[in-house]
VEXDREN-2710 file (C-alpha; in Angstrom, 1 decimal):
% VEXDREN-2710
k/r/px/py/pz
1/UNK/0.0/0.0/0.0
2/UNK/3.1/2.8/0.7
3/UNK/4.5/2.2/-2.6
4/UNK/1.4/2.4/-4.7
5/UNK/0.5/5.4/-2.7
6/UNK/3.9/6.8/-3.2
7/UNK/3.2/6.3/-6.6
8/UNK/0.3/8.3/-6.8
9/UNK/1.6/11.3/-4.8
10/UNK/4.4/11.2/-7.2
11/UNK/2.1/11.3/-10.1
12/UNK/-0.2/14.0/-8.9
13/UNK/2.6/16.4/-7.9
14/UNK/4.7/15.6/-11.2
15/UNK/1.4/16.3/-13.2
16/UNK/1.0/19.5/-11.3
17/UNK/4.9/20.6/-11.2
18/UNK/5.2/20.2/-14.8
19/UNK/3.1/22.7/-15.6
20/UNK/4.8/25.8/-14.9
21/UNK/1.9/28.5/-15.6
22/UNK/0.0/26.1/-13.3
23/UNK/2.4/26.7/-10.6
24/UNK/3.1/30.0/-11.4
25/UNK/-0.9/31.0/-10.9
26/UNK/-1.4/28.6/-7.6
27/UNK/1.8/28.9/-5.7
28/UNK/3.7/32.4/-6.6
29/UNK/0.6/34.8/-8.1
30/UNK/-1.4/34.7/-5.4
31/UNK/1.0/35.8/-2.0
32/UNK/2.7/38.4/-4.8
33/UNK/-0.6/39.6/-6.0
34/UNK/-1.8/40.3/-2.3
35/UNK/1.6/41.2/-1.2
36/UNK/1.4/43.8/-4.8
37/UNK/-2.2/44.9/-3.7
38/UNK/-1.9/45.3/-0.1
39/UNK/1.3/47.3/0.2
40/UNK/-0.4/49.9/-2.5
41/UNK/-3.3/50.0/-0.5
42/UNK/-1.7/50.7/2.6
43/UNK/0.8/53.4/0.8
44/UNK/-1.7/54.8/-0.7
45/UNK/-3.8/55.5/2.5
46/UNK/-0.9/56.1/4.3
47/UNK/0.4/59.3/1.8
48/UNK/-3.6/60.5/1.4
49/UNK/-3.8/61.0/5.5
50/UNK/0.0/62.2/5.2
51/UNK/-1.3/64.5/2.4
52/UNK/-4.3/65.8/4.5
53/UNK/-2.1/66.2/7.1
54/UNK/0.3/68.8/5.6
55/UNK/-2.8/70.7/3.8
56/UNK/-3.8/73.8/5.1
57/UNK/-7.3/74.7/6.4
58/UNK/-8.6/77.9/5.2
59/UNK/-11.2/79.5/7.9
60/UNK/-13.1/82.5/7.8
61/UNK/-13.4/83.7/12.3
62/UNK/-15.6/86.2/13.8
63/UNK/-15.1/86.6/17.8
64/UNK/-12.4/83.8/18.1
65/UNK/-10.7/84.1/21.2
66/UNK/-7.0/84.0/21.6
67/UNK/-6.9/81.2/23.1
68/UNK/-8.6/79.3/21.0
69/UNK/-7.0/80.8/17.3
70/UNK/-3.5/79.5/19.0
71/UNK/-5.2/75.8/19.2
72/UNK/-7.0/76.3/15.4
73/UNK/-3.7/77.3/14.0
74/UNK/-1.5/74.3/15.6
75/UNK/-3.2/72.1/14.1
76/UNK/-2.9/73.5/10.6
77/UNK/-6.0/76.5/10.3
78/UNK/-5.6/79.5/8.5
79/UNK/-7.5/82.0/10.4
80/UNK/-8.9/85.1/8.4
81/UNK/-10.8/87.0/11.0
82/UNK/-14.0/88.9/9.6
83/UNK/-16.4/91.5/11.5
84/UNK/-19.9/90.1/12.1
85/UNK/-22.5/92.0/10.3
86/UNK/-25.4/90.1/7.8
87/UNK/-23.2/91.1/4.4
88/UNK/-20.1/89.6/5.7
89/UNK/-21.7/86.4/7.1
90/UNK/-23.2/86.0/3.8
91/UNK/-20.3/86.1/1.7
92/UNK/-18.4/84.2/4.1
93/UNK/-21.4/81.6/3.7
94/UNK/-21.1/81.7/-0.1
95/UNK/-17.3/81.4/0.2
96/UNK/-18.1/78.1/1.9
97/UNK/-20.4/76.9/-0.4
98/UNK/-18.4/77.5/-3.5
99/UNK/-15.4/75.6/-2.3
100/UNK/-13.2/78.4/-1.6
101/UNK/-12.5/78.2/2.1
102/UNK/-13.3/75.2/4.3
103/UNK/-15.0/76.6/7.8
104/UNK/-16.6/79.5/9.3
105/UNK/-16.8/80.0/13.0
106/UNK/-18.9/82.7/14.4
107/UNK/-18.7/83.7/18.5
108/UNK/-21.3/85.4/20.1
109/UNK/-19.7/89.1/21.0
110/UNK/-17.7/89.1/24.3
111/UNK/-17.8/85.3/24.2
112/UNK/-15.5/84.9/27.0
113/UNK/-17.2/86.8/29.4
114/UNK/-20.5/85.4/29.0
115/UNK/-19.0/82.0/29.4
116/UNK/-17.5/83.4/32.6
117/UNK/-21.1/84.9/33.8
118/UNK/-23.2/81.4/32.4
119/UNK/-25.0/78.6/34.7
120/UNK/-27.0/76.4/34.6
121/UNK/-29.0/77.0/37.1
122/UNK/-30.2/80.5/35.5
123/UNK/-32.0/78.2/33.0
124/UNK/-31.1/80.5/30.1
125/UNK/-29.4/79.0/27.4
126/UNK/-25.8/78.9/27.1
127/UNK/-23.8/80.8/24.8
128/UNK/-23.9/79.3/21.5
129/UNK/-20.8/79.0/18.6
130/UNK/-21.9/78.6/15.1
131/UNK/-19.9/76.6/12.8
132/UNK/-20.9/76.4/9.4
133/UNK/-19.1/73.6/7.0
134/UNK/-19.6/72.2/3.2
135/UNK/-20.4/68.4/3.7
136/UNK/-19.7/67.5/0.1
137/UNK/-16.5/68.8/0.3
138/UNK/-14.7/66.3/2.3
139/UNK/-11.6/68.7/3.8
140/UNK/-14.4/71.3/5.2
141/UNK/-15.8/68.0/6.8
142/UNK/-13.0/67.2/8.4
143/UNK/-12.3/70.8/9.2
144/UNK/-15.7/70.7/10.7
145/UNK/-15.0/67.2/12.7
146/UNK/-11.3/69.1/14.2
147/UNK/-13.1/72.1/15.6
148/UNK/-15.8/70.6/17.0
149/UNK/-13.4/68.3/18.9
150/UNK/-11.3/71.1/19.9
151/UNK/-14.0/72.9/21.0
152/UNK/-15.6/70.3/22.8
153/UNK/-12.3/70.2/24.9
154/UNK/-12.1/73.6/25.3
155/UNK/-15.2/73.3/26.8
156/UNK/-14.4/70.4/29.0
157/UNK/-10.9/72.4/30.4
158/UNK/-12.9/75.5/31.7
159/UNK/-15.1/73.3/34.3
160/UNK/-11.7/71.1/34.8
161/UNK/-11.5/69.2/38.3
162/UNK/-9.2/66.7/37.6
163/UNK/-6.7/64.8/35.2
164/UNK/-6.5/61.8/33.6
165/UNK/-3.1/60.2/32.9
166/UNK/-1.3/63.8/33.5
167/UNK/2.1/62.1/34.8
168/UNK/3.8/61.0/32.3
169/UNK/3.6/57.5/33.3
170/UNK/3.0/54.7/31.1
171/UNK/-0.7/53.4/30.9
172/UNK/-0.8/51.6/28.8
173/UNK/0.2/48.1/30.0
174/UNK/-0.2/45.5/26.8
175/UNK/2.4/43.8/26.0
176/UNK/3.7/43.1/22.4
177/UNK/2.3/39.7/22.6
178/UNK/-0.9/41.3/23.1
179/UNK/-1.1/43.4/20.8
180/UNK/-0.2/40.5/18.1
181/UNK/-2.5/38.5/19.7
182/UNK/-5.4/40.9/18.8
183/UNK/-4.2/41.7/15.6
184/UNK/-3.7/38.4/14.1
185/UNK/-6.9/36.6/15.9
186/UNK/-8.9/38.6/14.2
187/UNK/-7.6/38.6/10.7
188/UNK/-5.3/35.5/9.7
189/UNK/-7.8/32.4/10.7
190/UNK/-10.6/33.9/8.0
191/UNK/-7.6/34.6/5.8
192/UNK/-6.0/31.4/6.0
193/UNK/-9.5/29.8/5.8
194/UNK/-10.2/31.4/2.4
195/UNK/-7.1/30.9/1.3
196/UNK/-7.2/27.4/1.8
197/UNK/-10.1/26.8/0.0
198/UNK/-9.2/28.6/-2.9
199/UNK/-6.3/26.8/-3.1
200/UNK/-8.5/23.5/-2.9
201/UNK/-10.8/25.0/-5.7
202/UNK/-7.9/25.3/-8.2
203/UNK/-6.3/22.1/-7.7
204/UNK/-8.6/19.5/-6.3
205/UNK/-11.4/19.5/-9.4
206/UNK/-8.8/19.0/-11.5
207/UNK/-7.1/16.1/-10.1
208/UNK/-10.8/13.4/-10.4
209/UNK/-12.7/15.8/-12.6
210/UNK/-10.1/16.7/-15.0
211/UNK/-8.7/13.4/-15.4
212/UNK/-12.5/12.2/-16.0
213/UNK/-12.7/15.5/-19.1
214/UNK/-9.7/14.0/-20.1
215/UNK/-10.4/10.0/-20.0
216/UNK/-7.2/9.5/-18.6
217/UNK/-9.1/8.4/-15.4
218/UNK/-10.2/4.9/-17.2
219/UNK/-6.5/4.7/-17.6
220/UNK/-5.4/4.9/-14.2
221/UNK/-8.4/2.3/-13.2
222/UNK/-7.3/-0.5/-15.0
223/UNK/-3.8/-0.5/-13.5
224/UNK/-3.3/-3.3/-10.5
225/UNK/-3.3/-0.1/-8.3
226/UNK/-6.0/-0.2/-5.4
227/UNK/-8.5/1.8/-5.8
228/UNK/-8.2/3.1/-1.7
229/UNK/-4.8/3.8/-2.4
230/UNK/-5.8/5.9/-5.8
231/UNK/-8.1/8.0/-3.7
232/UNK/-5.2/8.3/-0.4
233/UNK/-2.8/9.3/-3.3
234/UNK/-5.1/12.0/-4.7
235/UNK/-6.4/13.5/-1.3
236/UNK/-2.7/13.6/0.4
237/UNK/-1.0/15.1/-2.3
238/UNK/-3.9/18.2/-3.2
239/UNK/-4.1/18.8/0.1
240/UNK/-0.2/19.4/0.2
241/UNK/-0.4/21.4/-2.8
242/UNK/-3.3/23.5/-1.2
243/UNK/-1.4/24.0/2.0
244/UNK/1.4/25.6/-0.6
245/UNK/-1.4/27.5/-2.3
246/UNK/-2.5/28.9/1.2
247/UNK/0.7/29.1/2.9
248/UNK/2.1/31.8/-0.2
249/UNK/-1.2/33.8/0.2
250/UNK/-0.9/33.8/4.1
251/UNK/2.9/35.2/3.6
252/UNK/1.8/37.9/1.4
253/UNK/-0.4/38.5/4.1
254/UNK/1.4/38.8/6.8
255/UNK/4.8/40.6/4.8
256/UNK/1.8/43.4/3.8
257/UNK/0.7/44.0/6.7
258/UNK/3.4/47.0/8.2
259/UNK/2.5/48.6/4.9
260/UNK/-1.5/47.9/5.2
261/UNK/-1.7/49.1/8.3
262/UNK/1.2/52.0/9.0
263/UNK/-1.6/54.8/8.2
264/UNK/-2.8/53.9/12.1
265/UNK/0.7/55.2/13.5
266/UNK/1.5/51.9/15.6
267/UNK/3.9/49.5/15.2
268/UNK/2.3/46.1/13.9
269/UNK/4.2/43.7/16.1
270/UNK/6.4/40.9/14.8
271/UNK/5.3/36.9/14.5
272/UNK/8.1/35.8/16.3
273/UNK/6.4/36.0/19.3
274/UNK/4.9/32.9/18.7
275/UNK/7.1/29.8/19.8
276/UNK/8.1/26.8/18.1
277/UNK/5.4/25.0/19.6
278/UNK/2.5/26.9/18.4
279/UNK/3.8/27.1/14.7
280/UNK/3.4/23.3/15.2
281/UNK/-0.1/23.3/16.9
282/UNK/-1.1/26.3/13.7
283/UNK/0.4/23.2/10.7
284/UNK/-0.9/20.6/12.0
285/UNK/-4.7/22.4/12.1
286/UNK/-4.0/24.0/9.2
287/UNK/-2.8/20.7/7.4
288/UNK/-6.0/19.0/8.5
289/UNK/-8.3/21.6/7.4
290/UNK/-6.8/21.1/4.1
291/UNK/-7.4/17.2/4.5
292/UNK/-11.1/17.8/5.2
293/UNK/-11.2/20.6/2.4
294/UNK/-10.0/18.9/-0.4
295/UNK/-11.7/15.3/1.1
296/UNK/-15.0/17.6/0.7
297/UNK/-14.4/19.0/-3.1
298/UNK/-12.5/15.4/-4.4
299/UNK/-16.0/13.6/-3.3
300/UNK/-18.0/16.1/-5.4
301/UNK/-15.1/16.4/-8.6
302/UNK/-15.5/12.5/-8.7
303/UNK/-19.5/12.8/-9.5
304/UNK/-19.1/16.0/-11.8
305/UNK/-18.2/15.3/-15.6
306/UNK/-16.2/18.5/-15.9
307/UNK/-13.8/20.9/-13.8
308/UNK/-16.0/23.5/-14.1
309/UNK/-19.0/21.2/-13.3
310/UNK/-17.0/20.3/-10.4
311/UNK/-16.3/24.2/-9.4
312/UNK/-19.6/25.0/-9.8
313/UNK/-20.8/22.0/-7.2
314/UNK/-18.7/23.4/-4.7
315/UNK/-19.4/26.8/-5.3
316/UNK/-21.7/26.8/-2.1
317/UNK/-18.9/25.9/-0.1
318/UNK/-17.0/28.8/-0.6
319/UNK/-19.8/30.7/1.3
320/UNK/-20.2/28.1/3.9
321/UNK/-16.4/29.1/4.6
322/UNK/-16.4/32.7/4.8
323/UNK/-19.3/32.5/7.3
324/UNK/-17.6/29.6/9.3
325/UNK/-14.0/32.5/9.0
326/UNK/-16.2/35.6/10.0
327/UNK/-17.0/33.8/13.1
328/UNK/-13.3/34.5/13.8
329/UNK/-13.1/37.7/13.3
330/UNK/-16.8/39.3/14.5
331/UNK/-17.5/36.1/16.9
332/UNK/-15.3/36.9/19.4
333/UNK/-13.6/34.1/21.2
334/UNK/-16.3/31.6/19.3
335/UNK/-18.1/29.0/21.5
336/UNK/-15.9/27.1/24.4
337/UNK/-18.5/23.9/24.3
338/UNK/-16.3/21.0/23.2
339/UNK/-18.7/19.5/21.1
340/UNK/-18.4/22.6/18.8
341/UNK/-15.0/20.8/18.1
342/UNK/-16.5/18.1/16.5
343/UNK/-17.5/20.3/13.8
344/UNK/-15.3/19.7/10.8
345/UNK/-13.1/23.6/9.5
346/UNK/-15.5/25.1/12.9
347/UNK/-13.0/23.4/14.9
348/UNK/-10.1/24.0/13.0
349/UNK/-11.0/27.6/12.4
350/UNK/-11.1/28.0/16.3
351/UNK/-8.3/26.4/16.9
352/UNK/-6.3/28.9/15.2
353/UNK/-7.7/31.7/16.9
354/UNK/-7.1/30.2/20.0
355/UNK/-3.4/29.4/18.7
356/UNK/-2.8/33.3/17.8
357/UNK/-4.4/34.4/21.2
358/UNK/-2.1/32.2/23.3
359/UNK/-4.8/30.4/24.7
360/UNK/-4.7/27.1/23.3
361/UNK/-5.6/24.0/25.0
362/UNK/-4.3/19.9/24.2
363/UNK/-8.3/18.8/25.0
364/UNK/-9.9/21.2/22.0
365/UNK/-6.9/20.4/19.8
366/UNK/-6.9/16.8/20.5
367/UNK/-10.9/16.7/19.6
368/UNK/-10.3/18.5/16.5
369/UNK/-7.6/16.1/15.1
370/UNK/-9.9/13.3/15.8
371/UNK/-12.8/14.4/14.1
372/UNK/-11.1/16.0/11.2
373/UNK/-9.3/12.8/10.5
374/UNK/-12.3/11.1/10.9
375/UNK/-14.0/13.0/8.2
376/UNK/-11.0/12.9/5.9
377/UNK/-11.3/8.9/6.9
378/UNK/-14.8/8.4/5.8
379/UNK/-14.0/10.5/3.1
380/UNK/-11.8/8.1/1.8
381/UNK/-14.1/4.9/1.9
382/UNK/-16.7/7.0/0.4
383/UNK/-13.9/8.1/-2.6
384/UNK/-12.9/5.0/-3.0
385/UNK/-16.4/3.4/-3.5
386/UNK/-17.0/5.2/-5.7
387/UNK/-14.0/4.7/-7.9
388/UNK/-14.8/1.0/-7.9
389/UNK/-18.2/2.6/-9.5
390/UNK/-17.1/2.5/-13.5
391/UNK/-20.8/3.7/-14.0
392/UNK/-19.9/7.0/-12.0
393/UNK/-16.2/7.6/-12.7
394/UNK/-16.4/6.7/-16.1
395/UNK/-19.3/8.3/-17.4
END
């Protein structure tokens, strides 16, 4: 039985190896084409807020206090002070809408003071600051957004009892491990997920359903080779070849990710955190998702007449395993009952979050190795029955 499954690993992967566009598309286009994508992205964001930063904001004032033009113009507002009368208002107004400036602020005369004089318990209403903005124009927006903020503080230091982290002390106490934790919980187990299955798209349909377009399938049948062994050979080495497919996305995943995400202004921690031991826990889960994956689409490649036949029966899947990734990523720490476990790519898909979050444990793991291999077992039997089916695999 090794040999003749020997035999057809080697066959599959020398089929797929020989054809260099083949490998070209599964194994390198995909990680370079995110990688490619990704870092643009996150340039391009990066330089637009870098861009907004260093733009000016023009604003038309009337009544601004001192101390309040000082804060406006450290943080990038040109202030044109105008005297408030109906006429100037107006134009100022039409100056706004037309694109020309970005804000107008008008203060009630002697602002200051009757700030000083308000309270609430006179039950009049307090003094009130107009700001007038351009929503369609998205830097008087975000001009808008600035002052109101500022103001809002403003507000908030002239009633001031106390500060908040005034000490220069450090707060914050996550560590980097944290902070990778949350950051890769929450985005590589979807990613890998998808990945995976794509992976398993492109190659598994070929391997039955192609060889079935082609007749070449009869072929392989008559030889003295098992059928079992036919259907191991095929299901061990896709699944390898859609753990390579996966794994090159997944690195141009995580080499983007500095670039995708340096608009934020943190540092996006490294992987090497993790330790030797959870890289193994993370391929062996990810290796058996790909088991149960390509188990999954070989079973439904072996009853379709036609790759494409066979990518349009598992089209549904491919939904079934972004909802099963989102659970990663909006689901929160998923469910802890251990019969969830049982649950084939569920499991798995849990399993890495738990893996990137530090938190794994031998008894969830354990559960989801047995029932994945399970499922890739039946699979088998159920593969191999029906390559003893000439009716089916022939037709």
């Amino acid at each position: 039985m090794k040999n003749t499954v020997y035999i057809m690993i080697k066959k599959e992967l020398a089929r797929f190896f020989g054809d260099r566009r083949t490998v070209f598309s599964t194994l390198i286009l995909p990680g370079l084409l995110i990688f490619l994508v990704y870092n643009i992205m996150g340039n391009a964001i990066a330089g637009d807020l870098d861009g907004r930063k260093d733009t000016q904001i023009t604003c038309y004032a009337s009544g601004l206090p001192d101390v309040l033009e000082e804060k406006l113009q450290s943080a990038n507002f040109k202030i044109i002070h105008f005297l408030q009368d109906t006429k100037k208002l107006a134009d100022a107004k039409n100056d706004l809408t037309n694109q020309k400036i970005d804000l107008v602020l008008v203060f009630p005369k002697d602002f200051e003071k009757q700030v000083a004089d308000y309270t609430a318990a006179s039950g009049k209403p307090a003094p009130s600051v107009d700001i007038f903005y351009n929503a369609s124009h998205s830097s008087s927006l975000e001009a808008f957004e600035s002052a109101t903020q500022m103001l809002n503080d403003y507000e908030s230091s002239m009633t001031n009892k106390f500060d908040i982290n005034s000490s220069g002390k450090t707060y914050d106490l996550s560590t980097e491990e944290d902070s990778v934790a949350v950051l890769f919980s929450s985005m590589l187990p979807m990613l890998l997920m998808i990945f995976l299955f794509s992976g398993t798209l492109s190659i598994a349909p070929e391997s039955i359903a192609g060889e079935k377009e082609r007749g070449t399938i009869a072929t392989l049948l008559v030889t003295p080779v098992k059928r079992r062994d036919i259907a191991i050979g095929k299901i061990l080495s896709v699944s390898f070849l859609a753990v390579l497919s996966g794994l090159s996305s997944t690195l141009g995943t995580i080499f983007s990710l500095p670039a995708l995400l340096k608009q934020s202004g943190e540092t996006v921690g490294s992987a090497a955190v993790y330790t030797l031991s959870d890289y193994v826990l993370l391929a062996v889960t990810i290796i058996l998702s790909a088991l149960v994956m390509v188990t999954v689409v070989s079973l439904l490649s072996a009853f379709a007449k036609s790759v494409k036949e066979a990518q349009t029966l598992a089209a549904p899947l491919v939904i079934v395993n972004v909802l099963i990734g989102m659970t990663a990523m909006f689901g929160g720490n998923g469910s802890r009952e251990l019969y969830y476990y049982c649950i084939p790519l569920y499991n798995s898909l849990h399993c890495m979050t738990a893996i990137f979050k530090f938190q794994a444990e031998a008894f969830p793991i354990l559960i989801t190795v047995v029932s994945n291999l399970l499922v890739t077992f039946a699979g088998v039997f159920i593969l191999t029955k029906i390559f003893q089916s000439e009716k089916i695999v022939c037709c």
